[in-house]
C-alpha positions in Angstrom: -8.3 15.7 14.1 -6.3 14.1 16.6 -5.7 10.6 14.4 -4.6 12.9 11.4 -2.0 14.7 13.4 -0.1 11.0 13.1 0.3 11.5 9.6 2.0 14.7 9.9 4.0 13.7 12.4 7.7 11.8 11.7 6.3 8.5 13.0 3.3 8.7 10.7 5.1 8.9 7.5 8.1 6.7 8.4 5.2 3.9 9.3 3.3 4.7 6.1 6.7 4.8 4.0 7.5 1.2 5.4 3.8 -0.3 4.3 3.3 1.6 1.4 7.0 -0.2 -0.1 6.3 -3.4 1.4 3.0 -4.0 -0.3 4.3 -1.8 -3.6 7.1 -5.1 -3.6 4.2 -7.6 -2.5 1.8 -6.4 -5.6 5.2 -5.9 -8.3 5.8 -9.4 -7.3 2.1 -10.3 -7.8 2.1 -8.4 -11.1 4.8 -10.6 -12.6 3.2 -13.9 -11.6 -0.1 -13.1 -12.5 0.8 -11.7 -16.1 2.6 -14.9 -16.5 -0.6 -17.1 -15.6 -2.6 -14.7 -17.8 -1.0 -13.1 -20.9 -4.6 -11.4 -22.6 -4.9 -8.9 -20.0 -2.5 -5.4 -20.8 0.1 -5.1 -19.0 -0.5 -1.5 -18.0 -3.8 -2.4 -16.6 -1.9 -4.8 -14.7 0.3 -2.1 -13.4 -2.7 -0.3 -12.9 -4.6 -2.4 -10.8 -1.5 -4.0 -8.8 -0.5 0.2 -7.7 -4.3 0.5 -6.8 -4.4 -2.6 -4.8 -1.4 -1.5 -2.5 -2.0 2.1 -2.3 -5.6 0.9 -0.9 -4.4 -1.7 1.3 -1.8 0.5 2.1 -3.8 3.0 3.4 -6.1 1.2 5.2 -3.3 -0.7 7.5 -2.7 2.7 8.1 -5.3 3.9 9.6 -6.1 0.9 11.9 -2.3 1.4 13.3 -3.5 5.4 13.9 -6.9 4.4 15.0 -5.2 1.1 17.6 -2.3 4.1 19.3 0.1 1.8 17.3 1.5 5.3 15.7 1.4 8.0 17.3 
C-alpha cells in the first residue's frame, strides 16, 4: 500500500504524465514508420497496438521508479 500511495500523490502523476507522453510520441512516431515499411496491416490495428505498447511500457517504468524511491 505504501508504493501506491506514489500514484496518488502530485509526484506520482506528474512522473507518470511525463512517461506516459514521451513513449505516446516514441510509439506515434513508430506508428508512422512502420505503416510506411508495411502498408497490409490496418491502420487502426496499428494505432491499436502502438497505444498498447506505450501504455504497457509506460506503466511498467512506473512502477520500477515507485519500487527504486525514485518517486515518492
Amino acid at each position: 500500500m505504501k508504493d501506491f500511495t506514489a500514484f496518488l500523490g502530485p509526484k506520482g502523476l506528474l512522473a507518470f504524465g511525463i512517461i506516459f507522453l514521451i513513449l505516446g510520441l516514441l510509439a506515434l512516431v513508430w506508428l508512422i514508420i512502420y505503416q510506411e515499411a508495411d502498408p497490409d496491416r490496418s491502420f487502426r490495428g496499428s494505432i491499436a497496438r502502438a497505444i498498447a505498447a506505450s501504455m504497457f511500457i509506460g506503466m511498467s517504468i512506473f512502477m520500477f521508479f515507485v519500487n527504486s524511491g525514485f518517486v515518492v
